[in-house]
C-alpha positions in Angstrom: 38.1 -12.8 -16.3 41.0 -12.4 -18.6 40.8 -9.0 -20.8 42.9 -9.8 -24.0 42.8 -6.4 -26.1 45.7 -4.8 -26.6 48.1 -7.4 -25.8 50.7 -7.1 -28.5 51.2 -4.2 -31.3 49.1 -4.3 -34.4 50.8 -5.2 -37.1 52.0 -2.2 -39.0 53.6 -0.6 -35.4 55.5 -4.2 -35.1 56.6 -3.2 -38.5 57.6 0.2 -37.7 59.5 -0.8 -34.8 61.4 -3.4 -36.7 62.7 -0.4 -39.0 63.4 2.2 -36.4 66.6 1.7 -34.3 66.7 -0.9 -31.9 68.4 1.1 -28.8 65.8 3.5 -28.7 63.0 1.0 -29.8 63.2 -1.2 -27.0 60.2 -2.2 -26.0 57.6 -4.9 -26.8 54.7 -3.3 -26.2 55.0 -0.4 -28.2 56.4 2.4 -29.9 58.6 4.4 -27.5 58.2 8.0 -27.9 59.6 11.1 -25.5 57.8 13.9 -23.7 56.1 15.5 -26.6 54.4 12.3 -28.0 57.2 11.9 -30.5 58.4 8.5 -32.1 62.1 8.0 -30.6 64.6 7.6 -34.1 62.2 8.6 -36.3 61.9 12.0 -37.7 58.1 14.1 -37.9 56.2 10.7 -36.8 54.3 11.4 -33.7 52.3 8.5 -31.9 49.3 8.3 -29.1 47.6 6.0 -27.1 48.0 2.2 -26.7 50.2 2.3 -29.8 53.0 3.6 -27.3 55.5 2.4 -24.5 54.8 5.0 -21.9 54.7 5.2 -18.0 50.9 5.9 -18.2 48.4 3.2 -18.4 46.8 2.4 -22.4 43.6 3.4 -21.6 40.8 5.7 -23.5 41.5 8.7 -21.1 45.1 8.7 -21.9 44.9 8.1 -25.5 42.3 11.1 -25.4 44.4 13.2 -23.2 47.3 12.4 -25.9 45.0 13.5 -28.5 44.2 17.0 -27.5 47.5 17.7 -26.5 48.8 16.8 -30.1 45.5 18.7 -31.3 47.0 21.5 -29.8 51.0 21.0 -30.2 50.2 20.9 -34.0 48.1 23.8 -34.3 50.1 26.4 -32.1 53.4 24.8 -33.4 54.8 25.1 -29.6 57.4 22.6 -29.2 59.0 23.6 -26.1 55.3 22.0 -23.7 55.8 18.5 -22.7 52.8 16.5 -22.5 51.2 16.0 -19.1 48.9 13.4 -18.0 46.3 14.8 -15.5 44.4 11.9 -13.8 40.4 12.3 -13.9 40.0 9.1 -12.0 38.7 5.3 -12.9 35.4 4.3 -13.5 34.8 0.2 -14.2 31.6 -1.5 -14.5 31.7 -4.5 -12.7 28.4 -6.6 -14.0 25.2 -6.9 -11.9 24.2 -3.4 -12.8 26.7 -2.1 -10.4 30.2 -0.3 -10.5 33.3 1.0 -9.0 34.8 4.5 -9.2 38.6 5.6 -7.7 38.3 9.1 -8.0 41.3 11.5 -7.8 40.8 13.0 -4.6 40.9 10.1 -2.5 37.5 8.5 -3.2 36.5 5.1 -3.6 32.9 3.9 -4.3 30.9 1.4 -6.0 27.5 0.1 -6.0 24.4 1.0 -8.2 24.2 4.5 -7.7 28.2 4.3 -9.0 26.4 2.1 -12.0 24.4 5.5 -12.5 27.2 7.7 -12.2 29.8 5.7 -14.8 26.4 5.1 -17.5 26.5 9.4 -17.3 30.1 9.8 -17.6 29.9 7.0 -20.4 27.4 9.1 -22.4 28.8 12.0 -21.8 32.0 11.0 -23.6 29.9 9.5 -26.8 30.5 12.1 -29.5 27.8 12.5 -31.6 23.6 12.6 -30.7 23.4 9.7 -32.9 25.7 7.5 -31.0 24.5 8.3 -27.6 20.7 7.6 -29.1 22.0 3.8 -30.2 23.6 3.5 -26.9 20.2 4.4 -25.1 18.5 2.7 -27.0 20.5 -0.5 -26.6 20.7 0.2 -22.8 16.8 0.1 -22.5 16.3 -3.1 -25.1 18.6 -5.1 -23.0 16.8 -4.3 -19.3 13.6 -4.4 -21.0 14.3 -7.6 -23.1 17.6 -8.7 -21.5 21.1 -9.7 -23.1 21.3 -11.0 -26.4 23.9 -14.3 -25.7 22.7 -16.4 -28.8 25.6 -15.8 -30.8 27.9 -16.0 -27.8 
């Protein structure tokens, strides 16, 4: 399986790397930014998630961690907090209706009952009533009717 998203900068952060200096913006796979989430050589530009060069991993729980922390960076105005990453663990679906979890303290699981257990953390993280209706509701079409691969 090869997983191709997110393989090279989107065009506009290509372009903003291209006009930022080139000592501090060093890296190919993204913008670099310090401890606070802030675009190195560039003044009041602030960057998150897969966008970046960081020593974290571009996933969805970073970007989101990232998030909050500017959420609340901007809206206190403390600059002297660093961001901190706080693991919550991996969850991965793995086909089959079955799938792994690494948890933080040392656990490592997978199976159908882990399946179970990333479906409710999945859901959990869906935003709006709406969204986690459409993703039920696709969930139940496809065991009821199976997957749609006609225009695969």
């Amino acid at each position: 399986m090869v997983w191709a998203t997110g393989n090279t900068p989107r065009p506009l952060i290509k372009s903003l790397i291209q006009k930022l200096p080139a000592d501090v913006q060093n890296q190919r796979r993204g913008l670099v930014v310090d401890e606070f989430c802030k675009v190195k050589g560039a003044e009041n530009i602030w960057a998150l998630g897969d966008c970046t060069a960081t020593q974290w991993a571009p996933t969805a729980q970073v970007a989101s961690s990232q998030g909050k922390y500017l959420s609340s960076f901007f809206n206190s105005k403390d600059f002297s907090k660093a961001f901190e990453y706080n693991h919550l663990g991996t969850l991965a679906y793995i086909g089959n209706d079955e799938a792994i979890a690494d948890l933080p303290w040392g656990i490592h699981i997978g199976g159908a009952l882990t399946f179970y257990f990333w479906r409710s953390a999945y859901l959990s993280n869906l935003f709006s009533v709406r969204n986690k209706s459409l993703v039920l509701f696709d969930w139940t079409k496809n065991s009821v009717f199976g997957r749609d691969i006609s225009r695969e």
